[in-house]
C-alpha positions as CSV (number, residue, x, y, z in Angstrom):
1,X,-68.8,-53.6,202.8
2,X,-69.4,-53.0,198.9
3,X,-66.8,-51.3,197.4
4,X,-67.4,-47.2,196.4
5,X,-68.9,-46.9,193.0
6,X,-65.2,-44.9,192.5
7,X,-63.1,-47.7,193.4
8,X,-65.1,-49.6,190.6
9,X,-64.5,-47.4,188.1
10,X,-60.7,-47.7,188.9
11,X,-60.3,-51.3,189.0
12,X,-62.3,-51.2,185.8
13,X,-59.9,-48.8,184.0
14,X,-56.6,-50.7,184.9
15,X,-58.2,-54.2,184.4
16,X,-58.7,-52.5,180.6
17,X,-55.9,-50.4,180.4
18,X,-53.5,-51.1,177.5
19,X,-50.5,-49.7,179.4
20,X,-51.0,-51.8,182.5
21,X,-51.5,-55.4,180.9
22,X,-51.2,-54.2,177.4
23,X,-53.2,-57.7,175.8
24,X,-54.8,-55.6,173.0
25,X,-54.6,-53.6,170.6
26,X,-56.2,-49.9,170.7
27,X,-56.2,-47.5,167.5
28,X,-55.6,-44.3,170.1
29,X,-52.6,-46.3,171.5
30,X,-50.4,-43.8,170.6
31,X,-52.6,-40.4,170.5
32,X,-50.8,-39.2,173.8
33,X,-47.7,-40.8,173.5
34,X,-47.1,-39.6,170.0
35,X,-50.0,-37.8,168.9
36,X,-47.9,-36.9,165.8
37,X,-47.1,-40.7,165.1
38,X,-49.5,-41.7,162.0
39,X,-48.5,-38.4,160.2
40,X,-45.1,-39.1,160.3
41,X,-45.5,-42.4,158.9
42,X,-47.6,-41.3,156.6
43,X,-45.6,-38.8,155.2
44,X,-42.1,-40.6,154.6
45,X,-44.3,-43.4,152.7
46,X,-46.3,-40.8,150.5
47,X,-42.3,-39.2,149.5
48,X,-40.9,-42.8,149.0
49,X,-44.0,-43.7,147.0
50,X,-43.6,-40.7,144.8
51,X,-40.4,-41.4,144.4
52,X,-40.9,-44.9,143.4
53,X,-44.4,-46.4,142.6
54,X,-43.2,-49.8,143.3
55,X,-42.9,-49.2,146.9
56,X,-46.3,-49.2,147.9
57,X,-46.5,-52.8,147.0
58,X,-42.9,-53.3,148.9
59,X,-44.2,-51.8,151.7
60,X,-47.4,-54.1,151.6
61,X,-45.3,-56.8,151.4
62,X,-43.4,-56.4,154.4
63,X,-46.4,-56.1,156.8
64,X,-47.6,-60.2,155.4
65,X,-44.3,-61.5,155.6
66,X,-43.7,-60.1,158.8
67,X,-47.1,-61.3,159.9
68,X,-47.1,-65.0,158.8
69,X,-43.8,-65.6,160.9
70,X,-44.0,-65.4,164.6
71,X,-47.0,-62.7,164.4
72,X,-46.6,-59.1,163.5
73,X,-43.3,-58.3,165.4
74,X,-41.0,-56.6,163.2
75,X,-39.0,-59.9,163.7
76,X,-38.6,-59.8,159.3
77,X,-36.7,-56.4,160.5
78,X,-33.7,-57.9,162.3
79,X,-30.5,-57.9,159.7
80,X,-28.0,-60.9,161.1
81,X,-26.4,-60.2,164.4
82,X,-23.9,-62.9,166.9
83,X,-27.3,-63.8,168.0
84,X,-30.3,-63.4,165.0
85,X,-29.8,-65.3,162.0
86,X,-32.4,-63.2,159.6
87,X,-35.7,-63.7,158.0
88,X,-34.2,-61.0,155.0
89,X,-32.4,-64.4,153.7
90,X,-34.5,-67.0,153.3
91,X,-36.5,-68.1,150.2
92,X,-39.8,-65.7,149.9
93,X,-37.4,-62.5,151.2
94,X,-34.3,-63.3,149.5
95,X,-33.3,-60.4,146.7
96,X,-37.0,-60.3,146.8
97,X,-38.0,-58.2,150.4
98,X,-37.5,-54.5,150.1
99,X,-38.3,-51.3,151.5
100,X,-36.2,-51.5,154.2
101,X,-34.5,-48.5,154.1
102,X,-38.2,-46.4,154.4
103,X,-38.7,-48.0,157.2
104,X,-35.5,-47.1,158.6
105,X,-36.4,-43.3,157.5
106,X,-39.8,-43.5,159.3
107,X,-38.2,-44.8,162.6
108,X,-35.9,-42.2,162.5
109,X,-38.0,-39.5,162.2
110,X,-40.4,-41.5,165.0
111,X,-37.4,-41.7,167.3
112,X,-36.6,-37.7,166.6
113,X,-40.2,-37.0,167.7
114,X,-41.0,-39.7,170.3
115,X,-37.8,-41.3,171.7
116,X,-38.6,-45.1,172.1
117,X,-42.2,-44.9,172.1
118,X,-43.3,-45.8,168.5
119,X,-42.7,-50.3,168.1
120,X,-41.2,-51.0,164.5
121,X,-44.3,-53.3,163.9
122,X,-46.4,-50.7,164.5
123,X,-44.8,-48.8,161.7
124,X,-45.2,-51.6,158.8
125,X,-48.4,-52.0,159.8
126,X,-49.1,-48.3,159.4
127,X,-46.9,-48.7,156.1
128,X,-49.1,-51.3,154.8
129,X,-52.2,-49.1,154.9
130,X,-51.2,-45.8,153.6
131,X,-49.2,-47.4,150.8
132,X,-52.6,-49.4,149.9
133,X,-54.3,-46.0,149.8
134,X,-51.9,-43.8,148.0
135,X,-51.8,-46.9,145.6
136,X,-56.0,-46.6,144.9
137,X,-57.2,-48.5,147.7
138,X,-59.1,-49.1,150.6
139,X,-58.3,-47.2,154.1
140,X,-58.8,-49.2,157.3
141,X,-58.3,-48.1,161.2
142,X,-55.2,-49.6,161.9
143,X,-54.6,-51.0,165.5
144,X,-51.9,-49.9,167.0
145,X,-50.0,-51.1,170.8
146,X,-47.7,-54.0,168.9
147,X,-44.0,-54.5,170.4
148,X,-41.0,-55.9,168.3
149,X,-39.9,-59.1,169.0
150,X,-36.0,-59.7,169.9
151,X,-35.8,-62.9,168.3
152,X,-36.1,-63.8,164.1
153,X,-37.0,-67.4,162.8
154,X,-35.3,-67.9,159.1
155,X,-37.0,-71.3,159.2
156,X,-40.3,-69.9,160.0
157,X,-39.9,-67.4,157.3
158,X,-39.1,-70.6,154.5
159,X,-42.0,-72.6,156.0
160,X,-44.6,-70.1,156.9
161,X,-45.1,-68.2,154.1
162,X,-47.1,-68.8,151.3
163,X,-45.3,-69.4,148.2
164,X,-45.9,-68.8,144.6
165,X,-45.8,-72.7,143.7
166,X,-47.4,-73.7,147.1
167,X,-50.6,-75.7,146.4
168,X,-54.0,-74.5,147.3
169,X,-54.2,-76.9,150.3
170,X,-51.1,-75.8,151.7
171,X,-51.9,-71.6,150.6
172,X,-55.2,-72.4,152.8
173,X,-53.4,-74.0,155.6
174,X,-50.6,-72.4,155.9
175,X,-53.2,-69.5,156.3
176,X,-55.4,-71.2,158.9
177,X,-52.3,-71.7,160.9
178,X,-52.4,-68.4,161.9
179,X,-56.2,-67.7,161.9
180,X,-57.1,-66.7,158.6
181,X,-59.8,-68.3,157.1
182,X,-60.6,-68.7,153.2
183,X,-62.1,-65.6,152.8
184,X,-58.7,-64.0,154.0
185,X,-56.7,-66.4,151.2
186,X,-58.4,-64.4,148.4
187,X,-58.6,-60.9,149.7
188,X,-55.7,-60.8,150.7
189,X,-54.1,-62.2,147.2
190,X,-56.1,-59.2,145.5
191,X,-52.7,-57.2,146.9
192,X,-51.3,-58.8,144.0
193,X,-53.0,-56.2,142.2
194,X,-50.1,-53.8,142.5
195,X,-46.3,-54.4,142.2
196,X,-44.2,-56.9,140.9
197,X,-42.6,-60.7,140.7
198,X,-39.5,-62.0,139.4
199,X,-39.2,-64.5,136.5
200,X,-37.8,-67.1,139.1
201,X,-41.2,-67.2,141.1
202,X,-42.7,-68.7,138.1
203,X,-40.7,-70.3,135.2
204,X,-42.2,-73.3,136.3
205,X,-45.6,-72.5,135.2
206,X,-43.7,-71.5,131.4
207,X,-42.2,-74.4,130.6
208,X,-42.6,-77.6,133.4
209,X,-45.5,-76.9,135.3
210,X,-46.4,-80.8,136.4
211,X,-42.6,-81.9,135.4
212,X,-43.6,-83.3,132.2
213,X,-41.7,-80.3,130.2
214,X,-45.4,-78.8,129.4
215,X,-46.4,-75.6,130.2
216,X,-49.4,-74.9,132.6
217,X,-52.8,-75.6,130.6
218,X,-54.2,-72.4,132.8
219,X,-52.5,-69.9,131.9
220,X,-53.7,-68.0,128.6
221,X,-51.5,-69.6,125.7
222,X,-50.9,-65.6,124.3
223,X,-50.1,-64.1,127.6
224,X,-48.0,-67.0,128.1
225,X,-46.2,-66.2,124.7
226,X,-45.7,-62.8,126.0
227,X,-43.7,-64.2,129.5
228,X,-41.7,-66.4,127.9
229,X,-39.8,-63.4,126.0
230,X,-38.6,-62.1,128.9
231,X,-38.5,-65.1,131.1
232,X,-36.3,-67.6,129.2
233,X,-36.0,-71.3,130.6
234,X,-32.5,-70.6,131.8
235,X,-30.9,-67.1,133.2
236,X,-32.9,-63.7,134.1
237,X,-34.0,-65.0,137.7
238,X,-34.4,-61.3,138.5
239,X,-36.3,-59.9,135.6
240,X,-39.4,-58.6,136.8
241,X,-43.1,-58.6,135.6
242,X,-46.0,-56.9,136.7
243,X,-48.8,-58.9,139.5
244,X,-51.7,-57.0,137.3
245,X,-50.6,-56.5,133.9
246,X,-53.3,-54.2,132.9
247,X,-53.3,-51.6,135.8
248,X,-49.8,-52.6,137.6
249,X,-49.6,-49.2,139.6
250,X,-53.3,-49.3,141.0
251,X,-54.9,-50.6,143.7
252,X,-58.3,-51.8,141.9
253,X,-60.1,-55.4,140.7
254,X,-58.4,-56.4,137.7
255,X,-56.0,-59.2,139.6
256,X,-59.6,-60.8,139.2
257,X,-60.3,-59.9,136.3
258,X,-57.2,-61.0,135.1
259,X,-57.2,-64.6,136.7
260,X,-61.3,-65.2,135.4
261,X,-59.2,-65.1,131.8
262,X,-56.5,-67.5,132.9
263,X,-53.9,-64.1,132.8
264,X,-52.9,-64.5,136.5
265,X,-49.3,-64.5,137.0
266,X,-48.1,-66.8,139.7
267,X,-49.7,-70.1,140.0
268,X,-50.7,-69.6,143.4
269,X,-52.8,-66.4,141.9
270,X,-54.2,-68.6,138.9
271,X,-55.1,-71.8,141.6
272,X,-57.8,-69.5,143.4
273,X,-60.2,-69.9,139.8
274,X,-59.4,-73.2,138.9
275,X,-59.0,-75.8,141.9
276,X,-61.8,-74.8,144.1
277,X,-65.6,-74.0,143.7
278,X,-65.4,-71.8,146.9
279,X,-62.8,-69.7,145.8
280,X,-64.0,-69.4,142.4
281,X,-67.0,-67.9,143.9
282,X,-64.8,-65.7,145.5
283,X,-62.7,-64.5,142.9
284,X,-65.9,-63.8,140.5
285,X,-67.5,-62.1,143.5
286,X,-64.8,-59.4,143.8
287,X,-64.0,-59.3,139.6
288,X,-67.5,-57.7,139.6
289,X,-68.0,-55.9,142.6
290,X,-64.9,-54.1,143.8
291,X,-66.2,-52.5,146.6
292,X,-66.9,-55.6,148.0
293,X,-62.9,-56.9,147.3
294,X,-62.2,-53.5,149.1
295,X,-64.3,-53.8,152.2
296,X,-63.4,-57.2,152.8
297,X,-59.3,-56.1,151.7
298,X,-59.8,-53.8,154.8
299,X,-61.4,-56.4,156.9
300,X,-58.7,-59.0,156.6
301,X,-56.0,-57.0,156.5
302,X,-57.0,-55.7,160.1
303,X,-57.5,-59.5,160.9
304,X,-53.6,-60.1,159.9
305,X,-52.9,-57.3,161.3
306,X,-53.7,-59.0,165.0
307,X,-51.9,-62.0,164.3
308,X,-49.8,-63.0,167.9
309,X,-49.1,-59.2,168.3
310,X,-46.1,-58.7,171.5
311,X,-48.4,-56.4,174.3
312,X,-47.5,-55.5,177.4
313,X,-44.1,-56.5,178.6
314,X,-42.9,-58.7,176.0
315,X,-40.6,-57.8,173.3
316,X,-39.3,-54.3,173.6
317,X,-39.4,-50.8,171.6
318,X,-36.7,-51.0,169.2
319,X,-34.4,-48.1,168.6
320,X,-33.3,-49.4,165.2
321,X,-35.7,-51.6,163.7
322,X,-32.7,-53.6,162.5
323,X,-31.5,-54.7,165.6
324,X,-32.0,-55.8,168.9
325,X,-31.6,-53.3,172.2
């Protein structure tokens, strides 16, 4: 006998129900469970932000490294424990990662509101956004239902990451590992639009870019003047310099802009004009039409967003996005 056109409809709702098998991600994930979620987070980011303009590129920050190790699982969260060596030491998040403790505020105030209901992962992705738009930029629907892993990886954190003097082939595969195309590669760099990198991440480029003691032919010979005051060959590792160093604070174009006239600070920003015709179109695309860098910007951060996400039953809610259960 066919089953009642009732029974159907119920099969059909748990077969797609997030909290039964929990394999996707659902922007309302949390409009029951903490309908009050998204404002909270919000509004600890706008404070922090206001506080400190840097942040929103801190914040944004987080989310990819996080991300590009193990999926978006708040595993970049864990501080070192008996059991977790963590990601917060190796070589991209090493007196580099910060914003911590606004994530710990955020969680707090989650945990005040919605005991145990509210995945730390969830929150930096959350994070990223609003800090992208109090910034300037882009908003995007953020999908939400991620769980936090109990488990770090400090070597997947050194490998896995993109670094500043990674090539382009590796930028690109170390991308396509985890399903981002090339596409993703340069919108996503255009969040080098805001914040800021230390003198160590690239020196290189100053004075021994191809270790012949010559600086990189690339890079704009008066803007390269202008680093090399405050990033001598020896000593101020940690003296910082603007990603966009015409608009620095807003989320807007001119990391194009700036890379078309050979003014883009890290070599793996400058790369994206010079070693590859289909990133080059790319890069001009976006220099002239910034709603077209924001639309994709939104796009591909959504696409990160969904990298290996924890669903279901695996992983856990943390209580403390700094440890474990």
């Amino acid at each position: 006998m066919a089953p009642s056109l009732s029974l159907v409809m119920v099969f059909s709702l748990v077969a797609f129900s997030p909290l039964c098998f929990g394999n996707y991600l659902s922007p309302n994930y949390y409009d029951h469970s903490c309908p009050k979620a998204l404002e909270i987070v919000q509004s600890v980011v706008a404070k922090a932000v206001a506080r400190e303009t840097r942040m929103a590129a801190s914040l944004l920050r987080l989310h990819f490294h996080d991300c590009f190790v193990k999926g978006c699982d708040a595993s970049l969260l864990l501080d070192n424990s008996s059991t977790i060596i963590s990601e917060k030491g190796s070589n991209p998040n090493r007196n580099s990662a910060r914003g911590f403790e606004v994530i710990d505020e955020i969680k707090s105030k989650l945990e005040k509101a919605c005991p145990q209901t509210v995945s730390c992962a969830d929150v930096l992705a959350l994070a990223a956004r609003d800090s992208t738009v109090l910034a300037g930029g882009p908003s995007w629907v953020v999908p939400l239902g991620r769980r936090d892993s109990k488990g770090a990886s400090l070597s997947g954190s050194n490998n896995g990451i993109p670094a500043p003097n990674n090539t382009l082939p590796t930028i690109i595969t170390k991308f396509k590992r985890v399903g981002l195309d090339i596409v993703d590669v340069v919108a996503l760099s255009g969040s080098h639009t805001i914040g800021f990198s230390r003198c160590t991440s690239f020196r290189q480029r100053l004075y021994n870019q191809s270790g012949n003691g010559q600086p990189d032919s690339t890079l704009d010979a008066t803007y390269a003047a202008r680093l090399r005051s405050g990033c001598p060959r020896s000593g101020g590792d940690q003296n910082l310099f603007p990603l966009d160093l015409l608009t620095p604070a807003k989320f807007d174009n001119y990391y194009y802009k700036n890379i078309i006239g050979a003014k883009g600070l890290l070599s793996s920003d400058q790369i994206l004009f010079t070693r590859s015709q289909n990133t080059m179109a790319l890069v001009k695309q976006y220099a002239e039409n910034m709603h077209l860098f924001f639309d994709q910007f939104a796009k591909s951060m959504v696409k990160m967003g969904n990298i290996s996400p924890l669903t279901g039953y695996k992983g856990e809610i943390r209580k403390n996005c700094r440890r474990i259960n």
